[in-house]
C-alpha positions as CSV (number, residue, x, y, z in Angstrom):
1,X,7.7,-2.2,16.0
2,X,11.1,-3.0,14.6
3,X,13.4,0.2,13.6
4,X,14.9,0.2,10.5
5,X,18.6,-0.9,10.2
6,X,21.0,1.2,9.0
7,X,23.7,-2.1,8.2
8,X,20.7,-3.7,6.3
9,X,19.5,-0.5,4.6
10,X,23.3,-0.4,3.2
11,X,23.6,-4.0,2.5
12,X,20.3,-3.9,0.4
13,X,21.8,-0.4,-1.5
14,X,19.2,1.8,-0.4
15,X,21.9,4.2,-0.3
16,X,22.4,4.4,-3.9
17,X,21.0,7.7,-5.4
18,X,20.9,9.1,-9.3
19,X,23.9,10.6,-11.2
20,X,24.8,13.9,-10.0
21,X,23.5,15.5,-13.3
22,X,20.3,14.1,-13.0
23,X,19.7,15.4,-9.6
24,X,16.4,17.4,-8.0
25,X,17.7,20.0,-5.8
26,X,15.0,19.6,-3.3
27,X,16.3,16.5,-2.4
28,X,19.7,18.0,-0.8
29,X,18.9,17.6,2.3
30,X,18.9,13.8,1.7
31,X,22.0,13.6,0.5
32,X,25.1,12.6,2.4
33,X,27.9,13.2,-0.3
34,X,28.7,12.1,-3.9
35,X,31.0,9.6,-5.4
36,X,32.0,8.5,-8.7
37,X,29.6,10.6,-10.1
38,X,26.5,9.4,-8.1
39,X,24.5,10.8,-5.3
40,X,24.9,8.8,-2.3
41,X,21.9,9.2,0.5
42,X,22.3,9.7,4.1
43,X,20.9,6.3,5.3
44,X,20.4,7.8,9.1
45,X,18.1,10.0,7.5
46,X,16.1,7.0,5.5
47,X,16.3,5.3,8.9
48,X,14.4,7.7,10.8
49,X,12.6,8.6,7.8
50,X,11.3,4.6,7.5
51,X,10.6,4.5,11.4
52,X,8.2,7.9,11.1
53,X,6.2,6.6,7.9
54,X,6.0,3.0,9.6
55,X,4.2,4.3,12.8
56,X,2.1,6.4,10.4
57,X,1.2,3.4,8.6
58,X,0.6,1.1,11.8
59,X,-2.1,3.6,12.8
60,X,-3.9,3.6,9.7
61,X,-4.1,0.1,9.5
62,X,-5.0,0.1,13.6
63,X,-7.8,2.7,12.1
64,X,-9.0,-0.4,9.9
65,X,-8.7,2.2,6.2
66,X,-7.2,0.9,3.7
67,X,-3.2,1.3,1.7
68,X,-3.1,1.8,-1.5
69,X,0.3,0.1,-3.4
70,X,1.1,1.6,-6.5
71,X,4.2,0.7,-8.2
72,X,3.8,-0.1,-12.3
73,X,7.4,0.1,-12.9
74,X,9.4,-3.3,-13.9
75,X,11.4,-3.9,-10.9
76,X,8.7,-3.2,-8.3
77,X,5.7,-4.4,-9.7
78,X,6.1,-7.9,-8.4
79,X,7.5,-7.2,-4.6
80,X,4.9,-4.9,-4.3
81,X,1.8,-7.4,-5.2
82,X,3.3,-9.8,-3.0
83,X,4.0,-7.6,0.1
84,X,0.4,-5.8,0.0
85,X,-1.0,-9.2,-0.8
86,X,0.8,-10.0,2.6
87,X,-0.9,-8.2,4.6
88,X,-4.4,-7.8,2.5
89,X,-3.9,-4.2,1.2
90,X,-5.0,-3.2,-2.3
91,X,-2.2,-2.2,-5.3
92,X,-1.8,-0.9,-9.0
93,X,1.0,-2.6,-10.5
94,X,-0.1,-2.4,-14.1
95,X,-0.9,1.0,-15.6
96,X,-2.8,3.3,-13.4
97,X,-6.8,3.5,-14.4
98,X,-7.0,7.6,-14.9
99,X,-9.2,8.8,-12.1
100,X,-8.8,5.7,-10.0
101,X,-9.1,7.8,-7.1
102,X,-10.7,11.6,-8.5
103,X,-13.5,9.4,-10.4
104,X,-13.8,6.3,-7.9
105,X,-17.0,5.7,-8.4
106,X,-16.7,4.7,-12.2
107,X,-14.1,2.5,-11.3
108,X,-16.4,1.1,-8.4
109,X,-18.8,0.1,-11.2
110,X,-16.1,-1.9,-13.6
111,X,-15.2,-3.8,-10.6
112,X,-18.9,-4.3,-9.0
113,X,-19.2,-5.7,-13.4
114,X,-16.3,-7.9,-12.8
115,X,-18.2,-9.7,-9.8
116,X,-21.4,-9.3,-12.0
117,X,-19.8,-11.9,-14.5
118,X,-18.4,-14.1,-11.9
119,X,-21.8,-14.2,-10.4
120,X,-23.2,-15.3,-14.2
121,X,-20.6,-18.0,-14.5
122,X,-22.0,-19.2,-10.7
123,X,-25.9,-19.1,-11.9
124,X,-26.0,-20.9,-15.2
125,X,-26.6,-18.1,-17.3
126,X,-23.0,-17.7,-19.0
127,X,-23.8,-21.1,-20.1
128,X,-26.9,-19.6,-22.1
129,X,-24.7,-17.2,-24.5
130,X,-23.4,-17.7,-27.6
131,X,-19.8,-18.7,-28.1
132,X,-19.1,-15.1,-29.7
133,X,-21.4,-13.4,-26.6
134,X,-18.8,-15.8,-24.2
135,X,-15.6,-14.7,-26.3
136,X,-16.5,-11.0,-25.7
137,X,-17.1,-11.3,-21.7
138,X,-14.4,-13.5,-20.8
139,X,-11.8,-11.0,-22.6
140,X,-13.6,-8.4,-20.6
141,X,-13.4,-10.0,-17.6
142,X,-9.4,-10.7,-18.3
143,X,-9.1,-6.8,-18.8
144,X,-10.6,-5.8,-15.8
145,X,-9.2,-8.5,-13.6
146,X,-5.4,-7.4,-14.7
147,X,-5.9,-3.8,-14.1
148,X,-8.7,-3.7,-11.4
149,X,-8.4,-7.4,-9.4
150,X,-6.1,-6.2,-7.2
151,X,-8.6,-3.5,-5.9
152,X,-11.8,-5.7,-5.7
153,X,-11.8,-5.7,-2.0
154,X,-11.4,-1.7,-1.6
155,X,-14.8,-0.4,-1.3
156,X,-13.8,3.0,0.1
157,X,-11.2,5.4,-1.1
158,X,-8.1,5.0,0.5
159,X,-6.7,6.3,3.9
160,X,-2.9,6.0,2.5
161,X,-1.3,6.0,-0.6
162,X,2.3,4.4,-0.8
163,X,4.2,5.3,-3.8
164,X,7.5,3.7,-5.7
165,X,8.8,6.5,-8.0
166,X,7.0,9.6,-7.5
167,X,8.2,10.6,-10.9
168,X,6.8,7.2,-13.0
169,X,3.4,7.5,-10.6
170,X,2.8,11.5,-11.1
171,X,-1.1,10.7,-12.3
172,X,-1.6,8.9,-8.7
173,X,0.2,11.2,-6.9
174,X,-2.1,14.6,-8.5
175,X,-4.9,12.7,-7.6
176,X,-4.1,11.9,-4.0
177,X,-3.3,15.7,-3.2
178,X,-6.5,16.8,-4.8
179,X,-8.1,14.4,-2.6
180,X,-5.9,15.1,1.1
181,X,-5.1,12.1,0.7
182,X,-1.6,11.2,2.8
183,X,0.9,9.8,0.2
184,X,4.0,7.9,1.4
185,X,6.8,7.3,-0.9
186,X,9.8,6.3,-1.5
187,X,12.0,8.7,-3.2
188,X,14.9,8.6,-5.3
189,X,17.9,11.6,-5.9
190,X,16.4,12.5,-8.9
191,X,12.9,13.0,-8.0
192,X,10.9,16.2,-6.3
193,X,9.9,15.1,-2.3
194,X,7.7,18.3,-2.2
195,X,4.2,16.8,-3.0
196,X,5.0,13.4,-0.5
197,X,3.5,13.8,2.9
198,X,6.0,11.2,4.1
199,X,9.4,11.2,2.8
200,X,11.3,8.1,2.7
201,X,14.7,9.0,0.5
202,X,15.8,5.7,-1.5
203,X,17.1,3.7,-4.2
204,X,13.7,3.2,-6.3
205,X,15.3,1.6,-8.6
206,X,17.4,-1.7,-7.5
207,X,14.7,-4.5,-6.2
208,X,16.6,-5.3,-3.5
209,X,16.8,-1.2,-2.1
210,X,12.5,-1.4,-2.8
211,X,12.1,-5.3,-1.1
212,X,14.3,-3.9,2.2
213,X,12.1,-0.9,2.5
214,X,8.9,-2.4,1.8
215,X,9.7,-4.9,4.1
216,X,9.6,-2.3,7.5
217,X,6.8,-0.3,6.2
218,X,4.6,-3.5,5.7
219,X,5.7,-5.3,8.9
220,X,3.9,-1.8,10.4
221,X,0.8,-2.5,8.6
222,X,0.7,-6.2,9.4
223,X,1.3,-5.1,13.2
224,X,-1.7,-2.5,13.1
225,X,-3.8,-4.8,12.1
226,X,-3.4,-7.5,14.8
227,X,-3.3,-4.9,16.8
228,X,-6.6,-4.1,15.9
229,X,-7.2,-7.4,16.0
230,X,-6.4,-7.9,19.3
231,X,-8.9,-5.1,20.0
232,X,-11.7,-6.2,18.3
233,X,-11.5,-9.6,20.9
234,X,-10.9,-7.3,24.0
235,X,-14.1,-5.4,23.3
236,X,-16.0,-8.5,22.3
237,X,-14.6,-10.3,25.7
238,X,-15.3,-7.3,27.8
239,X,-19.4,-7.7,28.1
240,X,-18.7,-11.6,29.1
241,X,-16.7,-10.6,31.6
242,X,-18.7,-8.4,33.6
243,X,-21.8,-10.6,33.4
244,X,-19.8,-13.3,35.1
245,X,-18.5,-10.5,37.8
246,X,-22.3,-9.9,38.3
247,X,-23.5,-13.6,38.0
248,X,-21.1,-14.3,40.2
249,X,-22.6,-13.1,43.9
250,X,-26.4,-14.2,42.0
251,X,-24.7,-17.2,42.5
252,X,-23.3,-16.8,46.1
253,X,-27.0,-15.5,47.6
254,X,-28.5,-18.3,45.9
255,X,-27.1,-20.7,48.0
């Protein structure tokens, strides 16, 4: 698994923390020193930080349970569809559905209604409806696809929840905790680490600082899941194996 790289980390600005006013005193142990006014991080700390919450990650993946993404805020929002997409995990980039994970079930149901309409537009019987009746469902089916497609595929709540700004994604964090649910986040100079399983102190707001970091922790995940993978073919090659070690001297006696 590749370690994280403290030259990169500093190239990409991971380093860069809040104003000094703005600080959240729970995240001094994070911080290296201050300059100009701004909160600067200690980037050996991110780096061993990254490395922890990456071999966490590469396990549940290994474990085949999902990762939830959430990130809705602007700079994030598309890095983070397109690493998760990556390597097939679920994410929230537009505004997180209340009781996503608490209510899950509900929100099973709008998506399961979702594949119901697709399903209608396969048949025929979309076809049958009015224009007014077609109106109506194909806005619905817009709604839910913007705030729910990206979650189609997760039929189970999630093993992992990997947060950018714990401060803009407070609703999803509450509901992971309620849930012992492990959250993973990274977290900026200004923001409270306490509730975040796995700590990774960083710039949440430059894209650059978020694309650097997501990069490592998904390179983990992609690396579980060959893994597992890899696994999956061992254990299915094992059986045919051993019936040729034992069809083997069959053969021998035979002639």
């Amino acid at each position: 698994m590749k370690m994280a790289n403290i030259q990169e980390l500093l190239e990409s600005g991971v380093h860069f923390g809040h104003l000094t006013r703005k600080w959240n005193p729970n995240m001094a142990p994070y911080i290296y020193t201050e300059r100009n006014g701004v909160h600067i991080i200690d980037l050996y700390k991110t780096s061993a930080k990254i490395d922890e919450a990456s071999a966490a990650l590469n396990k549940i993946a290994n474990s085949g349970r999902k990762i939830l993404f959430v990130a809705t805020k602007k700079q994030a929002k598309d890095i983070v569809a397109e690493k998760a997409k990556a390597v097939n995990m679920p994410y929230i980039t537009e505004r997180w559905p209340g009781g996503m994970l608490t209510n899950f079930v509900t929100i099973r149901k709008a998506v399961k209604k979702m594949a119901h309409i697709d399903r209608m537009k396969q048949d025929g019987s979309f076809d049958a409806l009015s224009k007014r009746e077609k109106l109506q469902i194909n806005r619905q089916r817009e709604k839910l696809e913007k705030n729910l497609g990206s979650i189609s595929d997760m039929t189970r709540l999630p093993g992992a929840l990997f947060v950018i700004d714990v401060k803009k994604e407070h609703i999803a964090i509450a509901e992971a905790q309620k849930l012992n649910i492990p959250i993973f986040a990274m977290v900026d100079t200004n923001s409270d680490p306490r509730p975040v399983d796995f700590v990774i102190p960083a710039n949440d707001d430059a894209s650059k600082s978020i694309d650097k970091v997501l990069s490592y922790v998904t390179d983990a995940i992609a690396e579980g899941l060959s893994e597992r993978k890899a696994d999956k073919e061992k254990a299915k090659a094992a059986p045919k194996a051993e019936e040729a070690k034992t069809e083997a001297p069959a053969k021998e006696e035979a002639k």
